[in-house]
N, C-alpha and C positions, 0 to 999 in steps of 0.2 A: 284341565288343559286349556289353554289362552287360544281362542280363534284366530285360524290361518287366514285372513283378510288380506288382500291382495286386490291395490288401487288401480286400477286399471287406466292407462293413456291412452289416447289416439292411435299411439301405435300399438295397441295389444299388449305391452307389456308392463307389470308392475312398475307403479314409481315408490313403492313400500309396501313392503309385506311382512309378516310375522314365518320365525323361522324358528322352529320348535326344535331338542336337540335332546343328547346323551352324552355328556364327557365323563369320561373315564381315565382314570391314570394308570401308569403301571403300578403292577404288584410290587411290594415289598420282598427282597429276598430274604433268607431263613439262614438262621446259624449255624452252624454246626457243630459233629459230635453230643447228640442229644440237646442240640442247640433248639432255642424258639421257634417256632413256623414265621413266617413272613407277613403280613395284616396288607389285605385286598388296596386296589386305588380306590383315590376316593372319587364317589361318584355323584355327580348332580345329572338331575333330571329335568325335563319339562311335561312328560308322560308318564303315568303310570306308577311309579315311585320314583324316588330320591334317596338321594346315601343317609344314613344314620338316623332314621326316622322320623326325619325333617319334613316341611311342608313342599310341594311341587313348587321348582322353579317356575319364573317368568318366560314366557318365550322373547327373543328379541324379536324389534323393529330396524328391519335393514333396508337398505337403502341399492339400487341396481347402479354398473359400475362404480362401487365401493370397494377395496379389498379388507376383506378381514382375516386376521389372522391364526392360523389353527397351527397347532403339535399335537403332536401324538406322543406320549410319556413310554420309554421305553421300561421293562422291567427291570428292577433293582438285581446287582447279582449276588447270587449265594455263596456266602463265604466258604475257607477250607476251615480244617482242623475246628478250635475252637474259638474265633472269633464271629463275630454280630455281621450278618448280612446287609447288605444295602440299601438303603431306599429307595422305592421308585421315582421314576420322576412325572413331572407336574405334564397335563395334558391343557390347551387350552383350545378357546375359540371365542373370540370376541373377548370380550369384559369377563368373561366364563376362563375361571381354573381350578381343575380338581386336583388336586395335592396327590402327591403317590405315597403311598404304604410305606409304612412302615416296616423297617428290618428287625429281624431276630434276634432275642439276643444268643449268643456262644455260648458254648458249655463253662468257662472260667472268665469272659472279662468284658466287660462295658455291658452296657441297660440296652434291652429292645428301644427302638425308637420310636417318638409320637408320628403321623403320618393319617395319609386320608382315614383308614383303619390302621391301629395301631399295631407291629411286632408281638408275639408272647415270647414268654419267658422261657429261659432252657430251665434244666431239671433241678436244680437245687432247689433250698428250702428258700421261702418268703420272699422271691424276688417278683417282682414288678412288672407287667406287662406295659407294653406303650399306650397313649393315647391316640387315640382317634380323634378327627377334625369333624366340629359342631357340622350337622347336615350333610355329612360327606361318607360317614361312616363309626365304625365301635372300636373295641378298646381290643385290643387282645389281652392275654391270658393270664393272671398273674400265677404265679406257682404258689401252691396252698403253703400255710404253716405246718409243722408238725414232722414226720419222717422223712428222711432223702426221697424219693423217687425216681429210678432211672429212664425219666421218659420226660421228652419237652412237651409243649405249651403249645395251643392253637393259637394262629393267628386271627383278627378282628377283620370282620367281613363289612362291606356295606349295612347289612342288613340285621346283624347282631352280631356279639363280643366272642373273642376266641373262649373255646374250652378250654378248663384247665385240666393237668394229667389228674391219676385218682391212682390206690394201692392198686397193686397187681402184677406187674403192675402193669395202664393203661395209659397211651399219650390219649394228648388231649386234641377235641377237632378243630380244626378251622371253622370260623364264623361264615354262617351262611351270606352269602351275596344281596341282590335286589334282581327281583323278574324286572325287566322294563317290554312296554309290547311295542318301540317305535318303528321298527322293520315290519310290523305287521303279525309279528311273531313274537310270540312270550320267550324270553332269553335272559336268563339269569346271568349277571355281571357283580365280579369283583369280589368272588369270597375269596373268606383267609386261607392260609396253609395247614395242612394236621402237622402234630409236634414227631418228633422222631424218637426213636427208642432203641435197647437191644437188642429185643426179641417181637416177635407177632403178641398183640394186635397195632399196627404202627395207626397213629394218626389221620385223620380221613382230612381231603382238603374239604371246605368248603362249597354249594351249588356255587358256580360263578367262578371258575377256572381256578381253584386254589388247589395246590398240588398238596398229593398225600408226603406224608413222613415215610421212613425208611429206619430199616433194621441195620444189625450190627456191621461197620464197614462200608456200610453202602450210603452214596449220592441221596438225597431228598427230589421228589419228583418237581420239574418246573412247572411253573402258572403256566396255565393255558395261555398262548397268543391272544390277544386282541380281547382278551376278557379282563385283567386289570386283576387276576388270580393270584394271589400271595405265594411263596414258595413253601416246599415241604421241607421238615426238618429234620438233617443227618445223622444217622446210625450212630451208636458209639463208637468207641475207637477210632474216631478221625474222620467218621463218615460227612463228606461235605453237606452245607444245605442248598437248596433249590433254587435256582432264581424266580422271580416274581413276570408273571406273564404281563407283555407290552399292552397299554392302553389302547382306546378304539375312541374316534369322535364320529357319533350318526347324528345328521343334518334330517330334517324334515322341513318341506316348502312345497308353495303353489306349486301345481305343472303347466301353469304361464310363467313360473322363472327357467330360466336355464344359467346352472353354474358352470364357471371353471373353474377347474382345480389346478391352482398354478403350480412349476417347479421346484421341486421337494417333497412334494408328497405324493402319496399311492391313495388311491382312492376311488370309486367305484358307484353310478348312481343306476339305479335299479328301474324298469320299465315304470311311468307313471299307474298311478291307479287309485281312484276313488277320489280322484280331484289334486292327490297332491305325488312330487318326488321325495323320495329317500336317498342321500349320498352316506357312503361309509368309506371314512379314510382308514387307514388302518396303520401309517407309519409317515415321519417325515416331519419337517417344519417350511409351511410355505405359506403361502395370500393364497382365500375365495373368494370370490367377484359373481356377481348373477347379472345376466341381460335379461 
C-alpha cells in the first residue's frame, strides 16, 4: 500500500497528499430462463487486493481545492424471457475506472459479454462465457461440451472465474469476489451470480454480493447494492434474470484533509481514526474537492 504523506502548510492543511481508494463497478445482470449468471464489476484496488489477480494499484497524488471526478456504476439490468442481461456500468474516480460486468448470456440468443468479470453462459452445449478485464476481474463460465444441461453458468468474480453447471443436474456458482480491508473491515466486493435452473440445487452467487440463481418460473436474485455483485440466473420457463448490484467508490485520506462531496452524489465519511478519514459514496455522478 503507497504511504498516505500529507505536506503540510502554514496553515495546517495538506498542499498534496496521497489518497488511497476502492472502485467498484456495477454488477453485470444475468440472462434468463436458465440464462447465464451475471460476472461482478470490475474492481481496482489500492489496499489489500485488486480485481483479477492483479498487482495493488497506486494511490494518487491530489492536490486541495481540486475537484475530482467520481460515478458510481449502477448495476446492469436482468433481462426477461430468454435474452442476455445487461452490463454494468463503469465506476470512476480520478484517472481510475473499473469497467462493470459483464451480462449473461439468455437461454436462445447472443453471447455473455466481456466486462470487469465476465457474463457465464446459459445452458446449452459449448457456448462461451465472457471475458473479464486484465486486473479488474475473471472470465465467467463457459458451458461444458458434451450433453444438454438444464441449468446456467456462473458468473466471473473479481477474484476467480464463474463455475460451470455439471450433470445432475447442478448450476454452476458465481465467481468469488476480492476481501478489500479499506473501511477498516475485511468486506468482500464484486462476486459473480450463480446460474439458474429447473429444479434445486439453484446456483450460489458468489462472496461479494453476487446473487443466487433461481428455480422453475422464478426471478434470479439481484447483486447486492453497493457491492458490484453480479446477478443470479432465471428459472426455466421464462424465469427472468437478476440485475447486477450498483458499484461503491471508498476514498481513504489524511484527517488533516477535509472533503466535499459535491452535487450528485450520496456519500458518507466516517469518524477519523488512526491518522486517516474513510469516505464511501455509494451512487451519483459528481466533483470531490479536499481543504
Amino acid at each position: 500500500m503507497t504511504p498516505m504523506l500529507g505536506i503540510m502548510s502554514s496553515g495546517g492543511y495538506p498542499r498534496s497528499f496521497s489518497c488511497n481508494y476502492l472502485v467498484v463497478a456495477g454488477g453485470g445482470g444475468a440472462g434468463g430462463d436458465l440464462g447465464g449468471a451475471g460476472g461482478g464489476g470490475g474492481l481496482r484496488s489500492t489496499v489489500t487486493a485488486t480485481g483479477g489477480g492483479g498487482s495493488l494499484e497506486s494511490a494518487l497524488t491530489l492536490s486541495p481545492s481540486t475537484n475530482y471526478t467520481v460515478t458510481v456504476g449502477a448495476g446492469g439490468a436482468g433481462n426477461t424471457g430468454t435474452t442476455n442481461g445487461s452490463n454494468g456500468s463503469n465506476s470512476v474516480f480520478s484517472t481510475i475506472t473499473s469497467v462493470g460486468g459483464g451480462g449473461g448470456r439468455g437461454d436462445t440468443g447472443g453471447v455473455p459479454t466481456t466486462g470487469g468479470s465476465g457474463g457465464g453462459a446459459d445452458s446449452a452445449v459449448s457456448h462461451a462465457g465472457g471475458a473479464g478485464t486484465a486486473n479488474q476481474g475473471y472470465a465467467g463460465a463457459n458451458s461444458p461440451s458434451g450433453s444438454y444441461v438444464q441449468a446456467g453458468n456462473g458468473g466471473g468474480g473479481a477474484g476467480a472465474v464463474g463455475g460451470a453447471h455439471s450433470a445432475g443436474p447442478v448450476a454452476g456458482n458465481g465467481g468469488v469476489g476480492v476481501a478489500v480491508s479499506i473501511t477498516g473491515s475485511s468486506v468482500y466486493y464484486a462476486g459473480g451470480g450463480g446460474g439458474g435452473i429447473f429444479a434445486i440445487p439453484v446456483g450460489t452467487g458468489g462472496a461479494g454480493g453476487g446473487g443466487n440463481g433461481n428455480v422453475n418460473l422464478l426471478a434470479g436474485v439481484n447483486g447486492t447494492a453497493n457491492t458490484g455483485g453480479g446477478g443470479g440466473g432465471g428459472g426455466t420457463t421464462g424465469g427472468d434474470g437478476g440485475s447486477g448490484g450498483s458499484g461503491v467508490v471508498i476514498l481513504k485520506y489524511p484527517d488533516t484533509a477535509t472533503i466535499t462531496i459535491g452535487g450528485g452524489l450520496t456519500g458518507s465519511t466516517a469518524a477519523p481514526s488512526g491518522g486517516f478519514k474513510v469516505t464511501t459514496i455509494t451512487a451519483g455522478t459528481g466533483n470531490v474537492s479536499w481543504s
